[in-house]
N, C-alpha and C positions, 0 to 999 in steps of 0.2 A: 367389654371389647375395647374403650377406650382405654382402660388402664392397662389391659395388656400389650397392645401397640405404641404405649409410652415406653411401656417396660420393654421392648423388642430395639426401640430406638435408640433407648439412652443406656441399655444393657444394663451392669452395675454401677453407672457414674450416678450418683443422688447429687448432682449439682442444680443448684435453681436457678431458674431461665437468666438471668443476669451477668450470672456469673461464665456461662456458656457464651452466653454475647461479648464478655469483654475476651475471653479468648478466643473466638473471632477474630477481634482488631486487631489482637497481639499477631494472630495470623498475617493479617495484610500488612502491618506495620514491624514486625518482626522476624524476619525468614528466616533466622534461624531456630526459633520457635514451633513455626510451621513445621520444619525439615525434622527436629526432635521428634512431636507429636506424630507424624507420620511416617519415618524409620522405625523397621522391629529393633530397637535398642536395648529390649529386655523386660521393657513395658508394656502394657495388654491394651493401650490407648487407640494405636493404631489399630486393634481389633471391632472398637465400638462402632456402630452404626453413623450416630452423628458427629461422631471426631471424624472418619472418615467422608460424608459429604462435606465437612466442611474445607478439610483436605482439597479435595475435586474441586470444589467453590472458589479455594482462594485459588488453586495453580490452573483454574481458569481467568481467572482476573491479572492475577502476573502476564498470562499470554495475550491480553488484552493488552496492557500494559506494553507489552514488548512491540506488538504490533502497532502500538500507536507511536511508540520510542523509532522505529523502523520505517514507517512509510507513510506516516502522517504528520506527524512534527517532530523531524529528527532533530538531533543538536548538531548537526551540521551539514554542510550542505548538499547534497546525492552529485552536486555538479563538482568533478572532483580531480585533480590531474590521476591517478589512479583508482581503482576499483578494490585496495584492500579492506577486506569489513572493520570496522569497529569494533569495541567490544561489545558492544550492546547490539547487531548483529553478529557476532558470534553467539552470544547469547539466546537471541531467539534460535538460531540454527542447530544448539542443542536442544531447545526446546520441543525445534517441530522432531528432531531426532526421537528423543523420548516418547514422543506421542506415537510418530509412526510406528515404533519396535511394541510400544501399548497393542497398537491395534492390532498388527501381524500375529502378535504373539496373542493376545483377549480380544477378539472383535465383538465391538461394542454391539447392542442392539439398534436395529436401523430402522423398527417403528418410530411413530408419530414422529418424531422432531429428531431423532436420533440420528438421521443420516447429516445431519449441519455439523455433525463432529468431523465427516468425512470429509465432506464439501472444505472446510477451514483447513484442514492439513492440505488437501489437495492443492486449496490456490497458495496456500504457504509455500508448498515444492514448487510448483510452479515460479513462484517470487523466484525461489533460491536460486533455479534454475537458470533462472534472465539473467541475475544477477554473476553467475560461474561460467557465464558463456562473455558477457565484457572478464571477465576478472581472468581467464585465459587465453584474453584477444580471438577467439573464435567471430565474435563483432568487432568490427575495425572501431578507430576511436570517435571516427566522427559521428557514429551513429551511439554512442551510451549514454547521451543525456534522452535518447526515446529508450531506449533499453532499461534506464532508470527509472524512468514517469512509467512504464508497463508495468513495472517492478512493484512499485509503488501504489498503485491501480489495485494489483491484487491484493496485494496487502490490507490496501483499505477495503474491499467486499469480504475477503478472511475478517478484519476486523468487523464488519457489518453484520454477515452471519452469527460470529461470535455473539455478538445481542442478542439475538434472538436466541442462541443457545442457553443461554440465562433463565429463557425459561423452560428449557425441558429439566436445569436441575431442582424451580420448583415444582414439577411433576406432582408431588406429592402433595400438593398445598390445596386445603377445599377449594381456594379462590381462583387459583391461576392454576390448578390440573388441568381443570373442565378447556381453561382459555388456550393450553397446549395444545390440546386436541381439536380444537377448534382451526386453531393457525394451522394444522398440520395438512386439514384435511383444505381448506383457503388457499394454499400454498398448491397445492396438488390442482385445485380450480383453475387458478391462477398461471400456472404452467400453461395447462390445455387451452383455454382462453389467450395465450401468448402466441400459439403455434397458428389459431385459425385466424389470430391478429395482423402476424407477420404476412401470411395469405394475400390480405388486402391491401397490406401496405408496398408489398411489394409489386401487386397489379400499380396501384397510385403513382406508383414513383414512375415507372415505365411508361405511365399516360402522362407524367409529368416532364420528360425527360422526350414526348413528342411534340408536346403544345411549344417547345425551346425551341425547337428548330426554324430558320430561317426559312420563309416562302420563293426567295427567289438568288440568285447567284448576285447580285448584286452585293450583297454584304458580305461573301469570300473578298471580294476584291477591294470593296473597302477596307477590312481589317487587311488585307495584304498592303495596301495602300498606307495606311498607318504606319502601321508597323516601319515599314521604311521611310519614310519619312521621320519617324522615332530614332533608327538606327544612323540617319546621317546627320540629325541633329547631336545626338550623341558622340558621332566621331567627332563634329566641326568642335563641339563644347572641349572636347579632350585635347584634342589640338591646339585650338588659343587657351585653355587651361596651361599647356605643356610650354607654349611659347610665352605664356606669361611668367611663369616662373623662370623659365629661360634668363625670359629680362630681368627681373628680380632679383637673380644670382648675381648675371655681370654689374647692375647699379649698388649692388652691398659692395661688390671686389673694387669699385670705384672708387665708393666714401672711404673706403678701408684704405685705399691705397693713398688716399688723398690726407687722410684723417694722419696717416704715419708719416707722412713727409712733412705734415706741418710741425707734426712735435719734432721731427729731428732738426728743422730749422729752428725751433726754441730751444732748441739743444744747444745748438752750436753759439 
């Protein structure tokens, strides 16, 4: 049974495991390596079982990669006088492109861990989204550095999911299959557990948000008290602020005036 399942996996390729591992790396370190081995170019490579996960493996790691190039440590800065992408967002933008036309067109399986494929494109579009509503001023400019950090936000939980989707592609592995399915069904706990959590927290907040309230009218009037008091201290500061530079201006036009008549009498 074991020998048959090797022989399903690796089809005709009689490569020994080492050699399978360093084209791997040429994968992650080589794209256009990748791109050969997994285009039908005439070759039966992209047919085999384990060229093709490893395929899936690396062009899940490049979206890793992109996501963390985009909303986690860009090379430059998201605070920006306009909103054109980069190339490295254009790039993931073809990327979530590609994935969504995947799924439209082959929807993926959405057991155990499967739907985190769905989840990552989702807040991906979402990202895009935030980001082509500044990028056609549909958000005015003063609000895109929060339209940014939202942007960015998703990206990083796209990015976080992404993790854990690393291991539904070891699925297969004696070690971490079992642990797939373990997190899948912990995940699924973990939700329900979230909902009757929210429950209480949001009775808490409500009994928290009574014990605030002031006992008696007294403290209305204090803070109104304040307050003004704040605002005419503020005016009077602005006002000798304004008359002091006032003075400031005419004693510069003084020395200045003073300062020039003396050199044209050492003129003369």
């Amino acid at each position: 049974m074991q020998i048959w399942r090797n022989e399903l996996w690796r089809g005709n390729l009689n490569w020994p495991a080492w050699r399978i591992f360093v084209l791997f790396l040429f994968f992650l370190v080589c794209p256009p390596v990748w791109v050969w081995f997994t285009l039908p170019l005439g070759h039966k490579f992209n047919k085999i079982p384990i060229i093709k996960f490893m395929s899936y493996l690396t062009s899940h790691i490049y979206l890793m990669l992109l996501l963390s190039l985009v909303g986690i440590t860009p090379m430059h800065a998201f605070l920006r006088p306009n909103l054109f992408p980069h190339w490295y967002e254009w790039l993931l933008l073809v990327w979530l492109s590609g994935l969504l036309l995947s799924e439209l067109t082959n929807p993926s399986d959405k057991s155990g861990l499967g739907w985190i494929k769905v989840a990552v494109l989702g807040f991906g579009v979402l990202a895009v989204a935030l980001h082509l509503l500044g990028l056609f001023s549909l958000v005015s400019r003063p609000y895109w550095p929060t339209l940014m950090y939202l942007r960015n936000q998703l990206l990083a939980i796209a990015f976080l999911l992404s993790c854990v989707q690393i291991l539904d592609f070891l699925s297969f592995h004696h070690l971490f299959g079992p642990w797939a399915i373990i997190i899948g069904d912990l995940m699924k706990d973990l939700g329900r557990f979230t909902v009757v959590l929210s429950i209480f927290i949001f009775g808490f907040s409500m009994h928290v948000v009574a014990l605030n309230h002031p006992k008696n009218e007294s403290f209305y009037g204090f803070r109104e008290t304040l307050l003004r008091h704040l605002r005419n201290d503020g005016g009077e500061f602005s006002q000798s602020g304004e008359r002091a530079a006032r003075l400031d201006h005419h004693t510069l036009q003084d020395r200045l005036r003073h300062l020039h008549g003396g050199l044209s009498c050492r003129a003369h």
